[in-house]
N, C-alpha and C positions, 0 to 999 in steps of 0.2 A: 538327781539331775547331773550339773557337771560336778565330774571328782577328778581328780588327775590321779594316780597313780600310785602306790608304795603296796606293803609285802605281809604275810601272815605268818607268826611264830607261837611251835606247839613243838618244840625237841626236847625239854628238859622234862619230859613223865617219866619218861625209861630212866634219863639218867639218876632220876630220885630215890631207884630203888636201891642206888650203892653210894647214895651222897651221906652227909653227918646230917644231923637233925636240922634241918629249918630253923633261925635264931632270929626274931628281930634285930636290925643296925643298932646297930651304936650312933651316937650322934656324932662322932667326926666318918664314921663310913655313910652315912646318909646326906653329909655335908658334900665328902666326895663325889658324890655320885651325882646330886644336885649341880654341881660345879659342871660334872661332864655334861650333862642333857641342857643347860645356860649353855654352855661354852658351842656347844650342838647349836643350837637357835642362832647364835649368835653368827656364827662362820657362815652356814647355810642363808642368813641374810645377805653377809658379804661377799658371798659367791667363794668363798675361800674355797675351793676343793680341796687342796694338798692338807688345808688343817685339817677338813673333816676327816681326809682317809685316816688322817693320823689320832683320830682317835676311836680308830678302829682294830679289830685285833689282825695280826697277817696268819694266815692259814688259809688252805681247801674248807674247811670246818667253816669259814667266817660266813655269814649269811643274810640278805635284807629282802624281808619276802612282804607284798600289796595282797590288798583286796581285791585288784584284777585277775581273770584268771589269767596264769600262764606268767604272772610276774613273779620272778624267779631271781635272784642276783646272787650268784654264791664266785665268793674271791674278790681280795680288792680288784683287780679289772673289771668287772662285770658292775659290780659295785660304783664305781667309779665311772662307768657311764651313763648309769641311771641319775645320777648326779646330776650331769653334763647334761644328760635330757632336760632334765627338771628346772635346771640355769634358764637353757633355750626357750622352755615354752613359760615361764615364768616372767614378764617381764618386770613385775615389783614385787616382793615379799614386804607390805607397810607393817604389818606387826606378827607379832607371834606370843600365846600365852596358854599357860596348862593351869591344873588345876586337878582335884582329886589323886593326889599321889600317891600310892603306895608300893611298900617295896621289902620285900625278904631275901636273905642272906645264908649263906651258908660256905663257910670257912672264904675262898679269895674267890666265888660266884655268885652275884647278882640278879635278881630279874624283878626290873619294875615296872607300872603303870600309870599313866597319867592321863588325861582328858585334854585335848588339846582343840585352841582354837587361834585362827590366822585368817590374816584380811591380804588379799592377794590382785595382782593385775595379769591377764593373760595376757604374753607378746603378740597373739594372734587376734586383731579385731581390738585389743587396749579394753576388754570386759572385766568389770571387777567380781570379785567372788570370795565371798565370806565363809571359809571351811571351817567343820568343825569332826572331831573323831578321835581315836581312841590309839595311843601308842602304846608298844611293850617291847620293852629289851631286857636282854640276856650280858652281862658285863663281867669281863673274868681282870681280877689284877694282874695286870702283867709288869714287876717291880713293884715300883710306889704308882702306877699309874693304873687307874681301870679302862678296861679298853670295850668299846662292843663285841660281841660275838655273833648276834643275830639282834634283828630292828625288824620291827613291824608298823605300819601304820595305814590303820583303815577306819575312811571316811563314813559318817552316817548316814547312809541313804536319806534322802528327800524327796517327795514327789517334783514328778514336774507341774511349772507350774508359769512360764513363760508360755507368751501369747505366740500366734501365725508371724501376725502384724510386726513383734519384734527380730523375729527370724529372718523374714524376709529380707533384708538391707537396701536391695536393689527395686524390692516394690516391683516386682513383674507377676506378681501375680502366684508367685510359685516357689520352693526352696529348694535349690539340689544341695548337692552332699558338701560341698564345700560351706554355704549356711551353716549348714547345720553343726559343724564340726566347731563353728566357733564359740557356740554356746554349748556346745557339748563334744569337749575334748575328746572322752573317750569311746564316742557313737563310732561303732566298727561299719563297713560298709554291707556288711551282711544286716545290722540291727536299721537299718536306714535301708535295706531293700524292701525290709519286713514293711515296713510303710507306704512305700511306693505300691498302692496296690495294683495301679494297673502297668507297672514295670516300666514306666516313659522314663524314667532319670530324674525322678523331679517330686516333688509332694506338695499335690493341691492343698488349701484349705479344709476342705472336703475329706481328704484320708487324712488331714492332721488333726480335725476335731471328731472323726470317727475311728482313731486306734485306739481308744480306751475301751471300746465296745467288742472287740476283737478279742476271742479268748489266747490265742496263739502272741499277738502284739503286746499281751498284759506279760505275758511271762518274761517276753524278751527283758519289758522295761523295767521286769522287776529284779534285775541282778543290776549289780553297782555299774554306773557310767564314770570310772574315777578317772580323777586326775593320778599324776606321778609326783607326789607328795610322801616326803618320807619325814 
């Protein structure tokens, strides 16, 4: 249902074929790194932009790719508006917490995994939403410091499972595209035409509890509606 946004990371196959052997951390390199994805949590609560760029690597190379398609962010400017999106439609980040971590190393390159969950408020409508999904970065030393090189973070699909009755806000009877967007950020207006079956701008009851029966509506709904959550 609703997911907001972030990116998919799959670069480092090729590069494995001329790296050094794959080494478990050491416990002061797994300390570091631990520090940076906290210290990550931490900024992205406080809306810090400038720390987060900063702990990012600077390069065309640098990359934060979602489970949307077409979400794409390569370079700190691009990077850094995704950000700024994610402030905007974000109006509270109340917690944030991982779990399942792991992580392999190889000489001053990084790439690890964690299981992440976050209780969140949308600026749009003040709807709360319990995320949960799956992070992995890419982290290269740069000096004494590790820096990101690529982020990914994609949310676990869940059915939907909100009612008409809640959608509606204004009780007319009827949901057009703006409803809908508020419980579900990422509904494109094409996935919200597919609804509309008799094409008035609007989604009776009637085509909301008959799109599951639809073979063509099932596929739509079955790709992620995410947030921009990174």
């Amino acid at each position: 249902m609703k997911r907001m946004t972030g990116y998919l990371v799959m670069a480092m196959i090729a590069v494995a074929l001329v790296m050094p052997a794959v080494a478990k951390a050491t416990p002061k390199v797994e300390g570091e790194i631990k520090a940076v994805l906290k210290k990550h949590g931490e900024l992205y609560k406080a809306r810090d932009l400038k720390g987060i760029m900063n702990l990012y690597a600077k390069g065309p190379e640098v990359m934060s790719i979602g489970s949307e398609e077409g979400k794409v962010a390569i370079g700190q400017g691009q990077i850094s508006a995704e950000y700024k999106k994610s402030f905007v439609a974000i109006a509270e980040l109340k917690s944030i917490s991982s779990s399942n971590f792991k992580m392999s190393v190889s000489g001053n390159v990084a790439w690890v995994y964690l299981q992440i969950k976050a209780s969140l408020v949308f600026a749009q409508g003040g709807k709360p939403l319990d995320v949960k999904g799956h992070f992995t970065a890419v982290l290269k030393k740069d000096g004494k410091q590790w820096k990101f090189v690529q982020t990914h973070f994609s949310e676990v699909a869940r059915p939907l499972v909100i009612t008409f009755e809640e959608i509606d806000v204004n009780k007319d009877g009827k949901i057009d595209y703006k409803e809908m967007t508020v419980v579900i950020p990422g509904m494109t207006p094409e996935q919200f035409k597919s609804l509309d079956r008799n094409k008035d701008g609007f989604i009776t009851k009637d085509e909301y509890q008959g799109y599951m029966t639809d073979e063509q509506t099932q596929v739509v709904w079955a790709r992620p509606h995410n947030i921009s959550f990174r």
